[in-house]
C-alpha positions as CSV (number, residue, x, y, z in Angstrom):
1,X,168.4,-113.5,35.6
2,X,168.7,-112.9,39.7
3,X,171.0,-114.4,42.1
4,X,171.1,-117.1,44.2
5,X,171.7,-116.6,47.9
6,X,176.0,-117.2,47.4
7,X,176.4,-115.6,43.9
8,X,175.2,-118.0,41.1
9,X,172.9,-116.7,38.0
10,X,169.2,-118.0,37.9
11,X,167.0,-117.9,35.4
12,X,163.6,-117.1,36.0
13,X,161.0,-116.1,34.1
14,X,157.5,-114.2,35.3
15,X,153.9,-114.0,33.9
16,X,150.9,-112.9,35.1
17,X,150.5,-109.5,37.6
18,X,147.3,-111.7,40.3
19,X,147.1,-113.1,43.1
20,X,148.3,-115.7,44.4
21,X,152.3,-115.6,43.4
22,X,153.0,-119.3,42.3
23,X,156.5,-120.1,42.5
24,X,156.9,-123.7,40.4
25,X,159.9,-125.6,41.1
26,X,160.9,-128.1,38.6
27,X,162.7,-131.7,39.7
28,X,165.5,-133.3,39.2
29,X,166.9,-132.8,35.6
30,X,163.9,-130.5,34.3
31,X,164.2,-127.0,33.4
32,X,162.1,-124.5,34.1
33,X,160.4,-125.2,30.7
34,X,159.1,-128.3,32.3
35,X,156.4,-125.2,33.4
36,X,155.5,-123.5,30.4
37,X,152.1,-125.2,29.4
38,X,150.9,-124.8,33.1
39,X,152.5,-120.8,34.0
40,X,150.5,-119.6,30.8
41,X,147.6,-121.0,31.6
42,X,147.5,-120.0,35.0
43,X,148.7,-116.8,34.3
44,X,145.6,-116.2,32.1
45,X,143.5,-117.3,34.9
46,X,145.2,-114.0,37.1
47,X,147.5,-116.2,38.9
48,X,151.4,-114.3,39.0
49,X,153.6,-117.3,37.3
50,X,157.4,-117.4,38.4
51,X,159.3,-120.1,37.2
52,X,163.1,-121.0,37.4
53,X,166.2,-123.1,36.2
54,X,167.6,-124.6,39.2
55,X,171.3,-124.2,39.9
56,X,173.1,-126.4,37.4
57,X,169.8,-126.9,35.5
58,X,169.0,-125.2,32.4
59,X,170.2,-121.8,31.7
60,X,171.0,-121.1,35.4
61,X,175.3,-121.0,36.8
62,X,177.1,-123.8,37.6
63,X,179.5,-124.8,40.6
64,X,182.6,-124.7,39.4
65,X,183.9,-127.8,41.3
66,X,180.6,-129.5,40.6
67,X,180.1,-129.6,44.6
68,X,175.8,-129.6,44.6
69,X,174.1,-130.2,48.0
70,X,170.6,-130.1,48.6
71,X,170.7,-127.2,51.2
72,X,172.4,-124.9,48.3
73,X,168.8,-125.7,46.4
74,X,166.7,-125.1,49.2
75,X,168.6,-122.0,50.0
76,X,167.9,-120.7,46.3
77,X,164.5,-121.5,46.7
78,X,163.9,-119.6,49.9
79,X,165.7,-116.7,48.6
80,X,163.1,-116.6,45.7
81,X,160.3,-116.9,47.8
82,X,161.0,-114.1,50.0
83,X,161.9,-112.2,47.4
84,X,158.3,-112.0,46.4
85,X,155.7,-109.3,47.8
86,X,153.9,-112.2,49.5
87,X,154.5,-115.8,50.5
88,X,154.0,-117.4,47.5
89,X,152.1,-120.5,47.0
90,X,154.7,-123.4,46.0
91,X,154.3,-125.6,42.9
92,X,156.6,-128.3,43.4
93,X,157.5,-131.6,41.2
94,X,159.7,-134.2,42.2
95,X,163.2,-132.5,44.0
96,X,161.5,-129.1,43.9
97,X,158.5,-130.4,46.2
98,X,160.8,-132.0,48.4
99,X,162.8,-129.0,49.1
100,X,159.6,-126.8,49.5
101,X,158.4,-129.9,51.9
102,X,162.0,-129.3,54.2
103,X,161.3,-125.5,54.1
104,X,157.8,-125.4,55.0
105,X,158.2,-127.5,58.0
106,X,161.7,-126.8,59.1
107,X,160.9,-122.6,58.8
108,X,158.8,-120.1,60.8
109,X,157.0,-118.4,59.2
110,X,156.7,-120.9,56.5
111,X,157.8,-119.4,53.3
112,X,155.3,-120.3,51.1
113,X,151.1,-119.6,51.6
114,X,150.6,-123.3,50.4
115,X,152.0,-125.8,48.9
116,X,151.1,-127.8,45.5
117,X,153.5,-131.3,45.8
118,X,153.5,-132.8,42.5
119,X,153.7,-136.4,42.3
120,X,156.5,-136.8,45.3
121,X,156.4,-137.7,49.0
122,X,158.9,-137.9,51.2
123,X,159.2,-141.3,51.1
124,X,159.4,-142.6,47.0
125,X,159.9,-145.5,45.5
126,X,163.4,-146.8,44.6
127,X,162.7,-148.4,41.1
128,X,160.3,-145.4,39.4
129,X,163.8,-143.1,40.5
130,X,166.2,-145.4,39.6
131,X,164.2,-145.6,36.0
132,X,165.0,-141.9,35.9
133,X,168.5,-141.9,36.8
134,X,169.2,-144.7,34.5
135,X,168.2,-142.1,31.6
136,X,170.1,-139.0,32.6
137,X,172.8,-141.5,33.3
138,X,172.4,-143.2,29.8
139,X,173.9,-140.9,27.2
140,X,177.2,-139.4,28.5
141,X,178.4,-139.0,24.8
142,X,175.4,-136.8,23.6
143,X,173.1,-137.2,20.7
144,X,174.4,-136.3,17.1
145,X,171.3,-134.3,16.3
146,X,168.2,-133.3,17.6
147,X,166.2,-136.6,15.9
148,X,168.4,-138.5,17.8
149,X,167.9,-136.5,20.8
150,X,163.9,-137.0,20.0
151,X,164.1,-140.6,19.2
152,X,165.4,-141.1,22.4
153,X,162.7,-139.0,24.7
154,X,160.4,-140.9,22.7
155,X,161.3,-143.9,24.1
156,X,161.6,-142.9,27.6
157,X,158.0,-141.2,27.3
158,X,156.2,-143.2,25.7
159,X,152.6,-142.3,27.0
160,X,153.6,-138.6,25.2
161,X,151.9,-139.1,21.6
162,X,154.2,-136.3,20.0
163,X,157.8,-136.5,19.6
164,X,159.4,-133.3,20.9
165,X,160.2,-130.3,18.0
166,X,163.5,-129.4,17.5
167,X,162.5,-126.3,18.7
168,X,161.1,-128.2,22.4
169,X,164.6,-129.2,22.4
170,X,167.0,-126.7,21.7
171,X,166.6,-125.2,25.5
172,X,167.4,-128.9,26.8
173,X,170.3,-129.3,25.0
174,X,174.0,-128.0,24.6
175,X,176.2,-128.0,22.1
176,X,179.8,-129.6,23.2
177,X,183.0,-128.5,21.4
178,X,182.8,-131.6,19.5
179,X,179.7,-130.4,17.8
180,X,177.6,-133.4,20.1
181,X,174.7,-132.3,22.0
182,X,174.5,-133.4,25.5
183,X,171.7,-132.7,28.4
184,X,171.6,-129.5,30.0
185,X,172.5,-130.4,33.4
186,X,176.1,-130.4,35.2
187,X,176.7,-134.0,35.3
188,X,178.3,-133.0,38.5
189,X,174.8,-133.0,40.0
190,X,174.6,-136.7,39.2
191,X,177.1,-137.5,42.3
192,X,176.5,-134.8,44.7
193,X,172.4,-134.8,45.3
194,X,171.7,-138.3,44.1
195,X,174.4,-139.6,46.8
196,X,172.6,-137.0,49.5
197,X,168.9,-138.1,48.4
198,X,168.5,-141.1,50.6
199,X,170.1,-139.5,53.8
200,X,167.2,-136.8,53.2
201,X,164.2,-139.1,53.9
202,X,164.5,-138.9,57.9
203,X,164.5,-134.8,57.2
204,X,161.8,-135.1,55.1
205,X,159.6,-136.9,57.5
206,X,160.1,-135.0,60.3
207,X,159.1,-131.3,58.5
208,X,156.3,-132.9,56.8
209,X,154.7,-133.6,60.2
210,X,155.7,-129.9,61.1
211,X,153.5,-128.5,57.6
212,X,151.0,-126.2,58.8
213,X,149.8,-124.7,55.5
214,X,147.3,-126.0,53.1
215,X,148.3,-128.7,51.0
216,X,147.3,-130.4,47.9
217,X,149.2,-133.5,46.6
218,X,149.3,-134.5,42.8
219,X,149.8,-137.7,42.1
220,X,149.8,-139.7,38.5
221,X,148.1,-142.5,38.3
222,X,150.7,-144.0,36.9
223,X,153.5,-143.4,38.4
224,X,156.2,-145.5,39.6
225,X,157.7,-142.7,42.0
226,X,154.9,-141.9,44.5
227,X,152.3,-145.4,45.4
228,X,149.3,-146.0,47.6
229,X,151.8,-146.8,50.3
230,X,153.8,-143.7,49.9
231,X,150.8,-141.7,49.3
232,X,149.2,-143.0,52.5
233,X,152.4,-142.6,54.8
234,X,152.3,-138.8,53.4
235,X,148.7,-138.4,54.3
236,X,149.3,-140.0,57.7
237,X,152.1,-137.6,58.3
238,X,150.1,-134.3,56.7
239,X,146.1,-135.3,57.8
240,X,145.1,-131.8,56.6
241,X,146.2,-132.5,53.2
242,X,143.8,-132.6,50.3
243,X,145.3,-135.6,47.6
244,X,144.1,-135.9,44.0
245,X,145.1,-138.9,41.8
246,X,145.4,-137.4,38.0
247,X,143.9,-140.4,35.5
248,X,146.4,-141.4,33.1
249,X,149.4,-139.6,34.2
250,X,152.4,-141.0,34.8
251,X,155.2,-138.9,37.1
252,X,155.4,-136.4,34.5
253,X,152.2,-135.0,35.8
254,X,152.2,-131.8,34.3
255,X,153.7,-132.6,30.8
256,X,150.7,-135.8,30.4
257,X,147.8,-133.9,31.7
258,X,148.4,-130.1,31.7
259,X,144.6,-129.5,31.1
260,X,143.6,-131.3,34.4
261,X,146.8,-130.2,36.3
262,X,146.1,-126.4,36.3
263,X,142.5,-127.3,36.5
264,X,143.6,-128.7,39.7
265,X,145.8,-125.9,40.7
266,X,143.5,-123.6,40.1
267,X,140.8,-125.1,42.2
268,X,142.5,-125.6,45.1
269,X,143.3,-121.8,45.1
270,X,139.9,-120.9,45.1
271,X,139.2,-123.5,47.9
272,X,141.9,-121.8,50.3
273,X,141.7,-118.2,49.6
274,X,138.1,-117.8,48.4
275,X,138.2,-114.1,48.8
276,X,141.8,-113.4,48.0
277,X,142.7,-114.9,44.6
278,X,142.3,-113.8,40.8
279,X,142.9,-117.1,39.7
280,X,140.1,-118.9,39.0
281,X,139.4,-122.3,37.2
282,X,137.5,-122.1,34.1
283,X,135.7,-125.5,35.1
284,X,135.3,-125.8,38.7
285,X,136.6,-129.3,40.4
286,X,135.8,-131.2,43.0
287,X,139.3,-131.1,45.3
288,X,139.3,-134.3,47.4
């Protein structure tokens, strides 16, 4: 555990002792779990792998009063990235690329070396998040069990060909004093970023067109959060951004197509510090 910039408990976990530091930042409702497949494998590469539970996420503190706003996430953030030796490079899905998007252009020096975005831009589209929010909406009561828990994943994912373990569960679930397990998230966060989210996109604009590091954007092929429109505003907005549609994966990038996700990582590394990274791909690949 460390803690956040006013007092809360994070968890974070580390692997890897190379170079670059990669500091993944999971969205909206993941865990830092949501990292796991990609950290080890880029950790065996001779990347340094730090991963965290966002505040209310996970096994990270709560608000007491449930009071979330997206400035206490990307002041958590910030504090974890200059807690590191160096700028790290960012990893950033969903809500966690969004907040390293605000810091990158709203803070000099930027924080971060680079930045990996991961299937968001700062403008998304409505219906692939309101699909999400319906789900973490859907289940106030809990599950009874975890193959409850399971069945329902199932059907939210349904690209994913295995069900998830009990044991791929147990860190996304609690156990309620009525013996029901529920999500691991503060419902709380359900009313207090969602409601900021849209009043964000103006921000978000205006520090995209500020980025002046390296950036590569992840997109799934897939997905019904990021589009050819959104995709090309973002590219408009960021011309020295390199983009790489994944084949196959939906907006669960990392979780469809680990494999060709830290391929990607991996190779963008080498392609912006050729002479000052450990971390090298084990196939090279072509970043576009």
């Amino acid at each position: 555990m460390v803690t956040s910039h006013d007092g809360l408990p994070l968890a974070v976990d580390i692997r890897g002792d190379g170079a670059p530091t990669l500091l993944f930042a999971h969205g909206f409702g993941q865990t830092r779990g949501a990292w796991n497949g990609a950290a080890d494998a880029l950790a065996a590469l001779g990347c340094r792998c730090v991963s965290f539970d966002s505040r209310g996420h996970g096994q990270s503190g709560r608000l007491p009063g449930g009071d979330y706003h997206m400035d206490q996430f990307a002041g958590d953030l910030l504090a974890l990235a200059q807690a590191q030796s160096q700028a790290p490079v960012l990893v950033g899905a969903s809500m966690g690329g969004l907040l390293g998007l605000v810091l990158a252009g709203e803070i000099r020096p930027a924080p971060f070396r680079a930045l990996v975005l991961v299937d968001i831009t700062p403008r998304w589209e409505a219906a692939g998040v309101e699909r999400i929010l319906a789900f973490m909406q859907a289940h106030p009561d809990g599950f009874a069990g975890y193959a409850e828990a399971a069945e329902r994943v199932a059907a939210y994912l349904p690209q994913r060909r295995e069900r998830k373990r009990e044991d791929q569960l147990r860190p996304l679930l609690r156990e309620g004093a009525d013996g029901r397990l529920r999500w691991h998230w503060d419902p709380a966060l359900l009313e207090g970023v969602v409601r900021e989210s849209e009043r964000y996109q103006p921000r978000l604009l205006a520090a995209a067109a500020r980025v002046d590091v390296p950036v590569l954007l992840l997109s799934g092929e897939r997905s019904d959060v990021v589009s050819r429109d959104t995709v090309g505003e973002f590219l408009k907005l960021v011309p020295h951004a390199r983009h790489v549609e994944v084949a196959g994966a939906t907006h669960m990038l990392a979780g469809d197509a680990n494999d060709a996700f830290t391929r990607q990582i991996a190779a963008f590394i080498q392609a912006v510090f050729p002479g000052g990274a450990t971390c090298r791909p084990a196939i090279p690949q072509e970043v576009h």
